[in-house]
C-alpha positions in Angstrom: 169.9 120.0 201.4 169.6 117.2 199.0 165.7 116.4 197.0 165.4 114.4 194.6 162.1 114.0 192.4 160.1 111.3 190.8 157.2 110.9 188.5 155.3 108.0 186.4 152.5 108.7 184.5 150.0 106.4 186.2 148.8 105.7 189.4 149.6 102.0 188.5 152.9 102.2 187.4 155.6 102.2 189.9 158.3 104.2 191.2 160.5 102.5 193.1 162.9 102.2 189.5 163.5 105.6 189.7 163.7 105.8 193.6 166.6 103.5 193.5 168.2 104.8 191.0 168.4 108.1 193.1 169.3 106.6 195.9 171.8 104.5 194.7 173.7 107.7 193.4 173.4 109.7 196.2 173.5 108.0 199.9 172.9 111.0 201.4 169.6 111.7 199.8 166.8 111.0 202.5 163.4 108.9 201.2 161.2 111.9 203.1 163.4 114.1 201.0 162.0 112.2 197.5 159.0 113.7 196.3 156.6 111.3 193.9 154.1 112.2 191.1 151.4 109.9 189.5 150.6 111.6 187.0 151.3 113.0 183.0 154.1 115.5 182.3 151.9 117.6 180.1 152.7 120.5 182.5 153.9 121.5 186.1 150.8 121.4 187.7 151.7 118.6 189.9 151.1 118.7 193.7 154.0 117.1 195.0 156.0 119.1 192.5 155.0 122.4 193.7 155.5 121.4 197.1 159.1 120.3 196.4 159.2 123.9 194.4 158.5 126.0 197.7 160.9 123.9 200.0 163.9 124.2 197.8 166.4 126.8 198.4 169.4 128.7 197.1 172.6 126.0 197.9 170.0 123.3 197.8 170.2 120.1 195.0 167.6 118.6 193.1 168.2 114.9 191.9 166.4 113.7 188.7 166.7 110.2 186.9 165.5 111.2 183.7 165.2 114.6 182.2 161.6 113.7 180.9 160.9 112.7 184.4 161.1 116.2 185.2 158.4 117.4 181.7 157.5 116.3 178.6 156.8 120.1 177.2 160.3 121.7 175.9 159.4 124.7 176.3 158.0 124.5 180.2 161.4 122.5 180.7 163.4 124.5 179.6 161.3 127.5 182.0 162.0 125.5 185.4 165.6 124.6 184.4 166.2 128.4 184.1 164.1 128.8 187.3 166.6 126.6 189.2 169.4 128.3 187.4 168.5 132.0 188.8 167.8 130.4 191.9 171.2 129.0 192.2 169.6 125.6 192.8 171.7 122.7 191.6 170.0 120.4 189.0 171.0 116.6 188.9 170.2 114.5 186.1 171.3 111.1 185.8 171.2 110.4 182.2 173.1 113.9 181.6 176.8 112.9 182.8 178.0 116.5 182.9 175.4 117.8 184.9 176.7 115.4 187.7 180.6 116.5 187.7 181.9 118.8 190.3 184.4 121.3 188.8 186.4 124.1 189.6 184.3 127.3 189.5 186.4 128.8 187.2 185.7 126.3 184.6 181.7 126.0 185.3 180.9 128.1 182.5 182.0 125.3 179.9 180.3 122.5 181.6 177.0 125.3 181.3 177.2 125.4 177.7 177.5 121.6 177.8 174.8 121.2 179.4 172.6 123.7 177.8 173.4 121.8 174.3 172.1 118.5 176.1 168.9 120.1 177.6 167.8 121.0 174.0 168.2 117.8 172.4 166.7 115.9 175.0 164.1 118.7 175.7 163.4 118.0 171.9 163.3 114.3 172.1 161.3 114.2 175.1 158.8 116.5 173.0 159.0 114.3 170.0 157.9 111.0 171.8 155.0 112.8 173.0 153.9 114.4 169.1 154.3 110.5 167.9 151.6 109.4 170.8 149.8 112.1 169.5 149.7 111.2 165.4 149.3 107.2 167.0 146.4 108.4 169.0 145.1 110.3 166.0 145.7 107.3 163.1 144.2 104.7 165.8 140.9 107.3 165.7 141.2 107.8 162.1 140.8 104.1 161.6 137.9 103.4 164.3 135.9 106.1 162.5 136.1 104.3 158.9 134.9 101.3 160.6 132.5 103.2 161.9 133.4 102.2 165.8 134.7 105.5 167.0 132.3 107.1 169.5 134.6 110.5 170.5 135.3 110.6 174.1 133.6 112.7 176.8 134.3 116.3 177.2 137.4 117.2 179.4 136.7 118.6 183.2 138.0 122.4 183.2 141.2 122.9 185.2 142.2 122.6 188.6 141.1 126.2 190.0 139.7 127.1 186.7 136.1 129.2 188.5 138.1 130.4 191.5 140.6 132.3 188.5 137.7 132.7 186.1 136.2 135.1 188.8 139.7 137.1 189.9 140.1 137.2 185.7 136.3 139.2 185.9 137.4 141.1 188.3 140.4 142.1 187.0 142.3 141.3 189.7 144.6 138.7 187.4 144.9 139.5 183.6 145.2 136.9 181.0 148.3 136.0 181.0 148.6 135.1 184.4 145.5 133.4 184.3 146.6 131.1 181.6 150.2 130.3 183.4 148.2 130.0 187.1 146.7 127.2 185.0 149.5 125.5 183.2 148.2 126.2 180.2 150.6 126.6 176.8 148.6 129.3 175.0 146.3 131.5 175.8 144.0 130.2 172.2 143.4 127.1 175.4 142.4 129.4 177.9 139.6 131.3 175.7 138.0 127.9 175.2 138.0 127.0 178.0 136.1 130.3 179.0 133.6 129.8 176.0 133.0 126.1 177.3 132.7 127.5 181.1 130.5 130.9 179.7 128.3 128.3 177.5 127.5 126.0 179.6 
């Protein structure tokens, strides 16, 4: 079968761009076949995402317009892209030409190492647009707190599922590990402050 995916950051920005896009490549991809995100790329924890995850299957293709579409973390990218790899799930990205050519399989392996060179350096600029939002946000703060105008912002919510895995972690019956990649979280430094701000509170 044929899936394609889509995400904007917002729930006030829209898809249809990237829907087209998608379509327009691929005829035979069906619209209850897209699945659509509103939300940031920070990490995988998506809900349409996941259910796209669990209906894909070995043979099956995934159609993407963008590869930051897919993630904004390199890292986390470059997990699912090897997830779809062992699961022998064709990836599709439109901005990558060589991930959309169909080629002997005897000849596959060089179009792999291709596409593996193009995965990092977009992986890596994907990453890089989201550090400079970063230092922006940071230098826009910087500035509001000589002037004496910067107020901080409220305190995050904990995760999704954060107390229902806080209590299998006290039980023992996850360790921390999983806990912090049940969560989506990058580091595990995340998930103990989270737990001191949950244990504190």
């Amino acid at each position: 079968m044929i899936f394609g995916y889509v995400r904007v950051s917002s729930k006030d920005q829209n898809e249809e761009r990237q829907i087209k896009a998608l379509i327009d490549y691929c005829k035979a991809l069906k619209s209850q076949n897209i699945y659509i995100d509103k939300q940031s790329g920070k990490d995988f924890n998506r809900s349409s995402y996941q259910e796209l995850k669990k209906r894909l299957r070995e043979g099956d293709t995934l159609i993407i317009k963008e590869l930051d579409r897919l993630g904004r973390n390199k890292e986390m990218i470059k997990e699912e892209l090897k997830y779809f790899k062992d699961n022998k799930i064709r990836i599709k990205i439109l901005n990558i030409p060589t991930t959309l050519v169909e080629l002997p399989e005897n000849n596959e392996w060089v179009f792999e190492m291709i596409n593996n060179i193009l995965v990092e350096v977009l992986a890596a600029i994907a990453e890089e647009e989201r550090n400079k939002i970063r230092i922006r946000q940071a230098e826009g703060i910087a500035i509001a707190k000589t002037k004496g105008k910067y107020k901080g912002r409220p305190q995050s919510q904990l995760p999704k599922d954060f107390e229902k895995l806080y209590k299998q972690w006290k039980d023992n019956g996850i360790n921390a590990t999983q806990f912090t990649k049940l969560l989506g979280l990058k580091s595990r430094t995340t998930l103990y402050k989270y737990i001191k701000r949950y244990e504190t509170k």
